[in-house]
Backbone bond lengths (Angstrom), bond angles and torsions (degrees), N, CA, C in turn:
res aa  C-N    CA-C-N  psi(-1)  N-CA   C-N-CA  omega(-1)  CA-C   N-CA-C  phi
1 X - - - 1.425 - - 1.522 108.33 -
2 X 1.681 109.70 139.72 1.395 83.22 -175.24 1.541 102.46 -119.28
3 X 1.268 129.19 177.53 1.777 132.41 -167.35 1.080 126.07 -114.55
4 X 0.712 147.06 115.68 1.787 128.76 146.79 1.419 152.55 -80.94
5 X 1.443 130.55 82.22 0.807 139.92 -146.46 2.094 126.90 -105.96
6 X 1.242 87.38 128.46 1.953 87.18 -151.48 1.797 83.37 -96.86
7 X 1.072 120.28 132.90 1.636 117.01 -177.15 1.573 108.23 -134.72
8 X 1.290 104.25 162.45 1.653 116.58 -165.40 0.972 101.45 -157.88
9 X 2.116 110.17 96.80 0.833 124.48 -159.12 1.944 113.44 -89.42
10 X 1.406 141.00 -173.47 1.053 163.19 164.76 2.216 81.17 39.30
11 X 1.358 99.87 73.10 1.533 104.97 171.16 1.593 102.77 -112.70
12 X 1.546 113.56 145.05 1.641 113.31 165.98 1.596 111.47 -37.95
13 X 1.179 126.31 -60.40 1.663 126.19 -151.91 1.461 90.21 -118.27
14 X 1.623 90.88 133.38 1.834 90.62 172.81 1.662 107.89 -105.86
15 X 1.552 96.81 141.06 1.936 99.75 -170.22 1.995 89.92 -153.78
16 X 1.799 72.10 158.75 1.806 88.55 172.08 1.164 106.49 -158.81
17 X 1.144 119.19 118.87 1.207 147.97 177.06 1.582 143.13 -79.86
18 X 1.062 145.81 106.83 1.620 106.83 -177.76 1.862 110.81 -89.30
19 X 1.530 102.71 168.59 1.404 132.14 -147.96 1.653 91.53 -91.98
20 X 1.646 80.52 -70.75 1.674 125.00 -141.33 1.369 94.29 -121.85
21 X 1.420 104.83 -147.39 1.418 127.94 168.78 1.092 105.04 -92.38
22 X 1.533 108.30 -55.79 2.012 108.89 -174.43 1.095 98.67 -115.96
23 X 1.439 147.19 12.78 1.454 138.18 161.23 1.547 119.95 -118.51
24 X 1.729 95.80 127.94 1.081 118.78 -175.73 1.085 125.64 -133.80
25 X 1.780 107.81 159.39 1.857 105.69 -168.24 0.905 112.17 -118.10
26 X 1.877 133.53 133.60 1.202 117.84 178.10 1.287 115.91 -134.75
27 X 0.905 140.70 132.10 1.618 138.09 145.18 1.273 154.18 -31.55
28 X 1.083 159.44 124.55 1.385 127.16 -176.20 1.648 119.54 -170.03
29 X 1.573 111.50 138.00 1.357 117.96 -159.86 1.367 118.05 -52.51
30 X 1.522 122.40 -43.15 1.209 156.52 147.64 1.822 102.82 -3.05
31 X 1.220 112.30 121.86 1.493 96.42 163.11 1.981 111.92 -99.15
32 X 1.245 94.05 -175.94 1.638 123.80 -161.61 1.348 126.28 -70.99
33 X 2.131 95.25 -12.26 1.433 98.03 170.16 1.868 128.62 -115.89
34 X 1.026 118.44 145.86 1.561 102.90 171.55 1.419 89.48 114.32
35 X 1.721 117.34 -20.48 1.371 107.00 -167.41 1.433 123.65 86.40
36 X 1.457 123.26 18.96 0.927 150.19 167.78 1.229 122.39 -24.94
37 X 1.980 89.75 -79.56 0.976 117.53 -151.48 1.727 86.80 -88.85
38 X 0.758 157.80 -23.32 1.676 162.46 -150.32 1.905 86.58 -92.32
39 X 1.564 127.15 -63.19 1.593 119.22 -176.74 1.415 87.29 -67.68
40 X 1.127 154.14 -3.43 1.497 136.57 178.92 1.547 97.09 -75.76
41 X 1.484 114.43 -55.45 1.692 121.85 -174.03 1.606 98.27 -60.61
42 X 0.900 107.54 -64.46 1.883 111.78 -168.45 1.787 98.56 -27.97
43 X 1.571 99.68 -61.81 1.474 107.74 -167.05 1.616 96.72 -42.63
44 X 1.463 115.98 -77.58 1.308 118.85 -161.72 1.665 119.81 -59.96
45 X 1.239 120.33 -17.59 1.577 110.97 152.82 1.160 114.24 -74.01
46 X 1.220 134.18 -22.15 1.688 118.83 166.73 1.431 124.12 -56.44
47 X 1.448 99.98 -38.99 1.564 126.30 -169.14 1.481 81.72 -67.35
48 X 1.452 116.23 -78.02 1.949 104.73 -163.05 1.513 112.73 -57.79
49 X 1.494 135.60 -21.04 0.866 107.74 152.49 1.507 143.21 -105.40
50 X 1.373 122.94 28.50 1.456 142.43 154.95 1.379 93.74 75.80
51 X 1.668 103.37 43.00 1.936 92.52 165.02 1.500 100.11 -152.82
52 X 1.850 97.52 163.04 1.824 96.46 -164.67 1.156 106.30 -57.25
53 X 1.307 115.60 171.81 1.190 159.22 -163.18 1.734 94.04 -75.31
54 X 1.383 116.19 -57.37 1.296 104.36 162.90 1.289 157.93 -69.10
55 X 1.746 103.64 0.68 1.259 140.26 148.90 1.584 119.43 -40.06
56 X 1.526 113.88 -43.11 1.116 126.48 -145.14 1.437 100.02 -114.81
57 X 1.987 119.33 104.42 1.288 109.03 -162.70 2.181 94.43 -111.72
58 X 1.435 86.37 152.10 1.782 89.36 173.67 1.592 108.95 -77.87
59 X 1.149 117.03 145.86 1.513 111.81 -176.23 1.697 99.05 -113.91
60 X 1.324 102.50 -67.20 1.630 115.99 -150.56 1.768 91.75 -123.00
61 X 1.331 104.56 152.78 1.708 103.93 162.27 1.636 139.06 91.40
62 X 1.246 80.85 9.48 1.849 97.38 -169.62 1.740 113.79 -55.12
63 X 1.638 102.16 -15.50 1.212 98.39 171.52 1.664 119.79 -152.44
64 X 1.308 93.09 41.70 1.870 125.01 159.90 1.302 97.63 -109.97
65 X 1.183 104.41 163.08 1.555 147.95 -175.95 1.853 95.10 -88.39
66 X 1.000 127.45 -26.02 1.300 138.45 -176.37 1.922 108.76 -129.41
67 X 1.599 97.13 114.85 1.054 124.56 -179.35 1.476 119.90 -118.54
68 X 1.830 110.15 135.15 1.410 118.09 150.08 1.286 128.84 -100.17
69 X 1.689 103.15 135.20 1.631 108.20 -163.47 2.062 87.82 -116.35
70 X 1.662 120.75 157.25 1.115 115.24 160.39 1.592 110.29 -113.10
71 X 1.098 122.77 129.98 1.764 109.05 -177.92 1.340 93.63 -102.38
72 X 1.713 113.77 137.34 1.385 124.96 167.65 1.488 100.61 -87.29
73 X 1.529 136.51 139.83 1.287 120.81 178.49 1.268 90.73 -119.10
């Protein structure tokens, strides 16, 4: 399945939300460089969808504000 994810990085409170069906918004304490904040998102789509971390591949976006993730379930 694949995602779309609109993120807002180095924010006070970290949250994720869904949009859509496959689009979602997230937040995160993490800032924007080093790639931080991008394993910050990875982590937390694994978490919402209750599968490893290696499940969860980056597709598109590594340096937009708007990201595609694919989850293997």
């Amino acid at each position: 399945m694949r995602i779309k994810v609109q993120v807002t990085p180095n924010a006070k409170r970290e949250r994720f939300d869904a949009v859509k069906e496959n689009h979602f918004s997230a937040a995160v304490k993490e800032r924007a460089q080093h790639s931080e904040a991008n394993h910050r998102v990875q982590t937390l789509v694994a978490r919402h969808f209750n599968v490893p971390l290696t499940s969860v591949r980056f597709l598109t976006g590594m340096r937009a504000k708007t990201k595609m993730f694919e989850v293997v379930e």
